[in-house]
N, CA, C, O and CB atoms as a CASP TS submission, in Angstrom:
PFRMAT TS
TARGET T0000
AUTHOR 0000-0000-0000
METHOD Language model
MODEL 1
PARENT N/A
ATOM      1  N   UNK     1     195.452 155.292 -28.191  1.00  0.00           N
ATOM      2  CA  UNK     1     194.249 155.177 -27.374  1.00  0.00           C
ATOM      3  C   UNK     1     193.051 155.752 -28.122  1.00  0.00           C
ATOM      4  O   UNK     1     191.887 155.354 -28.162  1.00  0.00           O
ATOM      5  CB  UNK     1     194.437 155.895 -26.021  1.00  0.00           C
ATOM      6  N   UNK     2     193.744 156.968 -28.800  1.00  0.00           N
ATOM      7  CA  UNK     2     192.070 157.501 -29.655  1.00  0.00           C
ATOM      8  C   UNK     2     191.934 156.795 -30.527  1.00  0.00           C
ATOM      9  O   UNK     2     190.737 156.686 -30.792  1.00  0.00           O
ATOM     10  CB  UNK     2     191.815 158.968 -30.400  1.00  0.00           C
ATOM     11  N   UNK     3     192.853 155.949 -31.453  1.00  0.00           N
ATOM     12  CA  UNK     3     192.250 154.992 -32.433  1.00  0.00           C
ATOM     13  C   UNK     3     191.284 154.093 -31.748  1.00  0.00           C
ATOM     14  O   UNK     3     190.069 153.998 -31.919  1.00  0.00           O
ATOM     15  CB  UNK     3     193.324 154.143 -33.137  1.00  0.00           C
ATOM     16  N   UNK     4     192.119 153.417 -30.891  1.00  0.00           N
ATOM     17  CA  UNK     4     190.893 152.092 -30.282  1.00  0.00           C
ATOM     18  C   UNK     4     189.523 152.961 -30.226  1.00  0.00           C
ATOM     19  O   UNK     4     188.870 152.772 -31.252  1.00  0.00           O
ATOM     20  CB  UNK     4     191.288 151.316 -28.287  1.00  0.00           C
ATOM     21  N   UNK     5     188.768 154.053 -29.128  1.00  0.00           N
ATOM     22  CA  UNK     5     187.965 154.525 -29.237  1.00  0.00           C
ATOM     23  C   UNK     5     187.402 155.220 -30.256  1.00  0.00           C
ATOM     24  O   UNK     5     186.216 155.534 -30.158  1.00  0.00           O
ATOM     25  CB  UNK     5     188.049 154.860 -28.577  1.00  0.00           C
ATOM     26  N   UNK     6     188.092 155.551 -31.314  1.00  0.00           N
ATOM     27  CA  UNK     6     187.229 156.071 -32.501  1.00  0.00           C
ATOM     28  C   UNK     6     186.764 155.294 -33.382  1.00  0.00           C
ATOM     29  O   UNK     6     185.865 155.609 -34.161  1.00  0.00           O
ATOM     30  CB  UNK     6     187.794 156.909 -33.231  1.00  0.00           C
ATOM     31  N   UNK     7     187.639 153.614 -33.325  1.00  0.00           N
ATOM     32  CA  UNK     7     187.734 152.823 -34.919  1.00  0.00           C
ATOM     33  C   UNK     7     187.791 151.917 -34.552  1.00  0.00           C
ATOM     34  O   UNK     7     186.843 151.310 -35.051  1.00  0.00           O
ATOM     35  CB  UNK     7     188.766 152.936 -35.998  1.00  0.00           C
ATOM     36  N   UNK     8     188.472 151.104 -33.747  1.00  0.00           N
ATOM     37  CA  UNK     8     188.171 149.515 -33.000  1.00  0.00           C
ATOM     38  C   UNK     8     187.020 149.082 -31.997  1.00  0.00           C
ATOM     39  O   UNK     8     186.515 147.961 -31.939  1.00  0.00           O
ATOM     40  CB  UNK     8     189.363 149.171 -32.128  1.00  0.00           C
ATOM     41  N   UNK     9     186.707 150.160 -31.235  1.00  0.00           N
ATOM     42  CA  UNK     9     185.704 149.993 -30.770  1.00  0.00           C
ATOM     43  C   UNK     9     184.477 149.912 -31.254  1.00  0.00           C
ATOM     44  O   UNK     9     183.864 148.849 -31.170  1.00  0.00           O
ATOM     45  CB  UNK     9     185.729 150.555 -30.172  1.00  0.00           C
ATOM     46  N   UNK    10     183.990 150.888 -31.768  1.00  0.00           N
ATOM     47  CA  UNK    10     182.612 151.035 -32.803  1.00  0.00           C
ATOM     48  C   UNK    10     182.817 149.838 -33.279  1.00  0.00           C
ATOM     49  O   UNK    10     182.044 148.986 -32.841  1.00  0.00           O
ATOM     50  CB  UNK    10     182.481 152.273 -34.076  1.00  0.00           C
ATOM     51  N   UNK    11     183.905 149.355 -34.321  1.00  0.00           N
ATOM     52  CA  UNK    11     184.069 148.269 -35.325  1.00  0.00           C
ATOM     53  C   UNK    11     183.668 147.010 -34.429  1.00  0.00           C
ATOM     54  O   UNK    11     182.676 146.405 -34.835  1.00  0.00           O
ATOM     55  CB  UNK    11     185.683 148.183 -36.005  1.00  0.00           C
ATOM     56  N   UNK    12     184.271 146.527 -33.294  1.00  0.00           N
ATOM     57  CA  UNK    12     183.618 145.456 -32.585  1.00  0.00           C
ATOM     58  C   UNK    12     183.267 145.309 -31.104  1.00  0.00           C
ATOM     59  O   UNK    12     183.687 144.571 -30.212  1.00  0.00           O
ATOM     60  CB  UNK    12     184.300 144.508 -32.820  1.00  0.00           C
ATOM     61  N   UNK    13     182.148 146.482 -31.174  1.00  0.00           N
ATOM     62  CA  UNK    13     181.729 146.348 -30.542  1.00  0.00           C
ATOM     63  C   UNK    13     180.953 145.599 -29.595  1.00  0.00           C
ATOM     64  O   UNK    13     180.913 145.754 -28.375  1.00  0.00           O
ATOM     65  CB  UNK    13     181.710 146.730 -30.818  1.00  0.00           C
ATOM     66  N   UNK    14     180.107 144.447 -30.586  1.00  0.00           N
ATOM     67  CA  UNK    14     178.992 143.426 -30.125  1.00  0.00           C
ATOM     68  C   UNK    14     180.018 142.490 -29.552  1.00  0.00           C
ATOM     69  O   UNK    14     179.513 141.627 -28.835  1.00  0.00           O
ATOM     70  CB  UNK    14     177.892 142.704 -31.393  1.00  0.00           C
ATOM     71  N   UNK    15     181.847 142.405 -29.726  1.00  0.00           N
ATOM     72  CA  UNK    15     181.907 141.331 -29.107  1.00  0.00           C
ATOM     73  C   UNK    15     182.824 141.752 -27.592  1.00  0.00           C
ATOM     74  O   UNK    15     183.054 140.976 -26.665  1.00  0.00           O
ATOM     75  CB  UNK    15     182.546 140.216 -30.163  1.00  0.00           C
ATOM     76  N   UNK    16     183.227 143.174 -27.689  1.00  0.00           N
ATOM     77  CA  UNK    16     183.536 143.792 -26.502  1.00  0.00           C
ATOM     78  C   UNK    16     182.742 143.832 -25.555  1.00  0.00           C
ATOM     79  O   UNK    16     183.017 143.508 -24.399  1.00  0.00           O
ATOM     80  CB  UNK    16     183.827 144.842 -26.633  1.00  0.00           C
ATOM     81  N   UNK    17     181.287 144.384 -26.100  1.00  0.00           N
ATOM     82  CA  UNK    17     180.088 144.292 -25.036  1.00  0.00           C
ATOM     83  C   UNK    17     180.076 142.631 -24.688  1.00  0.00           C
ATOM     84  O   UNK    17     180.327 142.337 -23.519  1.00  0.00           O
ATOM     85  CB  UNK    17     178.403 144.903 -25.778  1.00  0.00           C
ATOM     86  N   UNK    18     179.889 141.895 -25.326  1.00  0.00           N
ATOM     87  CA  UNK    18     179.946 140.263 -24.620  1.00  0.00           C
ATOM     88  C   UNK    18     180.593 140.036 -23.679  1.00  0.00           C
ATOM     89  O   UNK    18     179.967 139.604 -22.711  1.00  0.00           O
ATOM     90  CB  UNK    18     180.431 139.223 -25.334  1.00  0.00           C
ATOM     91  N   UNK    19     182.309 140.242 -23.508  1.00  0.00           N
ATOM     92  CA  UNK    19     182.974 140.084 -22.921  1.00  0.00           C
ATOM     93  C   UNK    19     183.242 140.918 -21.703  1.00  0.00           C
ATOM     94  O   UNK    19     184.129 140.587 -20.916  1.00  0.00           O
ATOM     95  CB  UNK    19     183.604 139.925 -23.595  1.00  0.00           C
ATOM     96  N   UNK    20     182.583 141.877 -21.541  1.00  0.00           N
ATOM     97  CA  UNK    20     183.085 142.611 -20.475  1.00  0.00           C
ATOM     98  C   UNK    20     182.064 142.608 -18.960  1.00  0.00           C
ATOM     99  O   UNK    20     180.845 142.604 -18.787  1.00  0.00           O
ATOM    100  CB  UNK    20     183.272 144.106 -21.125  1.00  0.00           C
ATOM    101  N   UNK    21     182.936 142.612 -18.271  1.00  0.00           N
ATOM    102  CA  UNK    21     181.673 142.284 -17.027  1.00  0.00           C
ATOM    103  C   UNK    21     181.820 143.519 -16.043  1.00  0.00           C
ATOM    104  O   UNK    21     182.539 144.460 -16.376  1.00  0.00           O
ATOM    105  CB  UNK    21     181.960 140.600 -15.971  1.00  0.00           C
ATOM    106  N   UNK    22     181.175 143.523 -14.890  1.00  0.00           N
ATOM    107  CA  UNK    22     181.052 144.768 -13.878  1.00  0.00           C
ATOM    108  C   UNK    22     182.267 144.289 -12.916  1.00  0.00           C
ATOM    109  O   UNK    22     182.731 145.150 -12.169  1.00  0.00           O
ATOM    110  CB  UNK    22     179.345 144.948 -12.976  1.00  0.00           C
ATOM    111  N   UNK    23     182.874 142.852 -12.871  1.00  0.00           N
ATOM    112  CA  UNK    23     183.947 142.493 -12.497  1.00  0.00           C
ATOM    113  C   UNK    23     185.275 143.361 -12.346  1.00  0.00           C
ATOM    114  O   UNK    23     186.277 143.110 -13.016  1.00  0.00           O
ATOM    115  CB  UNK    23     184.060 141.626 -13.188  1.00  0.00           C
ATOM    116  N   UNK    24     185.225 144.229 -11.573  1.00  0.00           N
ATOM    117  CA  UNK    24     186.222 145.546 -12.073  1.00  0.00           C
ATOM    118  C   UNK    24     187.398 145.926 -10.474  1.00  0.00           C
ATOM    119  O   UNK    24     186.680 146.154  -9.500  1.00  0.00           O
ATOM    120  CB  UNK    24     184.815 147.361 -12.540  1.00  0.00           C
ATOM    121  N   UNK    25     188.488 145.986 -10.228  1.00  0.00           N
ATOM    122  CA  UNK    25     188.767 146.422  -9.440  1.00  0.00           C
ATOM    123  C   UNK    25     189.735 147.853  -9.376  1.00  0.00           C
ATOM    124  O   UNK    25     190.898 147.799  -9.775  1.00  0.00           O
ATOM    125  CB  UNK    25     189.042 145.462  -9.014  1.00  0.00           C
ATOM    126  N   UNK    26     188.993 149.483  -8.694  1.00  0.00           N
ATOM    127  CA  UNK    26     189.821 150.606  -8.831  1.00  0.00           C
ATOM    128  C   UNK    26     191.026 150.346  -8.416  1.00  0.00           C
ATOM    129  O   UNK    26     191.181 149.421  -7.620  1.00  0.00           O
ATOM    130  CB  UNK    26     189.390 151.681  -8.219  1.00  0.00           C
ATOM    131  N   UNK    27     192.064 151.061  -8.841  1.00  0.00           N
ATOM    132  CA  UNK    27     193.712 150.745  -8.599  1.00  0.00           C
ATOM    133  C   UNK    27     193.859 152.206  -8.071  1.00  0.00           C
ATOM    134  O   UNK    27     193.606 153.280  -8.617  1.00  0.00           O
ATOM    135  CB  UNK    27     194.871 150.262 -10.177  1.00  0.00           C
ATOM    136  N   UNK    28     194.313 151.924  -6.921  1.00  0.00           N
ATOM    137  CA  UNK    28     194.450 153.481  -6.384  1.00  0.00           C
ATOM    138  C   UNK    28     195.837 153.897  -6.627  1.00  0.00           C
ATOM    139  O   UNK    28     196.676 153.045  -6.921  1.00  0.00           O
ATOM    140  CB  UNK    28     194.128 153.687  -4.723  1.00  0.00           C
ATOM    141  N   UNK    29     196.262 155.604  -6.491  1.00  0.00           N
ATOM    142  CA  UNK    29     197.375 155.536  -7.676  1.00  0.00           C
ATOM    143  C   UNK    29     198.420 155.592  -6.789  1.00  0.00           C
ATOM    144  O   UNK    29     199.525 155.863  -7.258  1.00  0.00           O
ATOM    145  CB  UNK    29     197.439 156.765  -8.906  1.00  0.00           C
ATOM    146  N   UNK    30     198.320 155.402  -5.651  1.00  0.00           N
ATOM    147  CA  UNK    30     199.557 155.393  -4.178  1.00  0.00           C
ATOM    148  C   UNK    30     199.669 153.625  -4.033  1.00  0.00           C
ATOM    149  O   UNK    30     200.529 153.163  -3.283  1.00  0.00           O
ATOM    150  CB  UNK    30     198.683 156.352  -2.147  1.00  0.00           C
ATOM    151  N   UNK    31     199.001 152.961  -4.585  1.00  0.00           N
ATOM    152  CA  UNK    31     199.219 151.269  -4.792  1.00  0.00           C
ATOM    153  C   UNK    31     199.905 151.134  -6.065  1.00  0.00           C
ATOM    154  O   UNK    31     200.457 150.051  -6.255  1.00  0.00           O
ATOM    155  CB  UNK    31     197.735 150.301  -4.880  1.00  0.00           C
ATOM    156  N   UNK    32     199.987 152.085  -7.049  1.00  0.00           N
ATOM    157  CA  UNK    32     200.572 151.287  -9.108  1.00  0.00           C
ATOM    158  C   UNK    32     201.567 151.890  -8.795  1.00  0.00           C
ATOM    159  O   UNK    32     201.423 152.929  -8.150  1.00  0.00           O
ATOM    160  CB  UNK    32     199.789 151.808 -11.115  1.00  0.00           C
ATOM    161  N   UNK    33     202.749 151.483  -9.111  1.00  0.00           N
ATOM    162  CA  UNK    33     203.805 152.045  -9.298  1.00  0.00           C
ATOM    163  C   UNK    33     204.327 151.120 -10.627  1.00  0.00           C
ATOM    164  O   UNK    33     203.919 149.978 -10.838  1.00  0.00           O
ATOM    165  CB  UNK    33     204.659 152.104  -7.946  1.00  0.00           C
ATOM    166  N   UNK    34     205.460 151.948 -11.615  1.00  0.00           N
ATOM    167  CA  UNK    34     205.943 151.676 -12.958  1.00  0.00           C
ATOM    168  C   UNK    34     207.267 151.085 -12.133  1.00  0.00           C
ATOM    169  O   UNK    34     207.808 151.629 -11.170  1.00  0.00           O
ATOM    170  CB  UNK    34     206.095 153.108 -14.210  1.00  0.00           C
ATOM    171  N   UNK    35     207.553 150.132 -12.612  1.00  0.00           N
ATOM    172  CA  UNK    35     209.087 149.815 -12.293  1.00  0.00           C
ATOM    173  C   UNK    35     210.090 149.683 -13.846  1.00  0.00           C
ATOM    174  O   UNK    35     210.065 148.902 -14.798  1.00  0.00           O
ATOM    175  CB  UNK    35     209.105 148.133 -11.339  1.00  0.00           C
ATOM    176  N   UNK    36     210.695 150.552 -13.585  1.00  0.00           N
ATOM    177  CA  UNK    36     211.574 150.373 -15.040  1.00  0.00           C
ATOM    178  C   UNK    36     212.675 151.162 -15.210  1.00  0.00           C
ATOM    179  O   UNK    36     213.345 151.075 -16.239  1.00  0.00           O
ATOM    180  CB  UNK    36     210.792 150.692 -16.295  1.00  0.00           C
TER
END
């Protein structure tokens, strides 16, 4: 996770910012459950 934010991100950034929208929905943590 700290690579992406230290080194993939910076690196492409202009096309992350393109793609990302305010389109977002919170996941509350009594709704996610891991099944495995």
């Amino acid at each position: 996770i700290m690579r992406f934010f230290k080194s993939t991100l910076p690196k492409n950034w202009k096309s992350f910012r393109d793609t990302v929208n305010d389109n977002f929905h919170i996941v509350r943590p009594e709704a996610f459950r891991v099944v495995g």
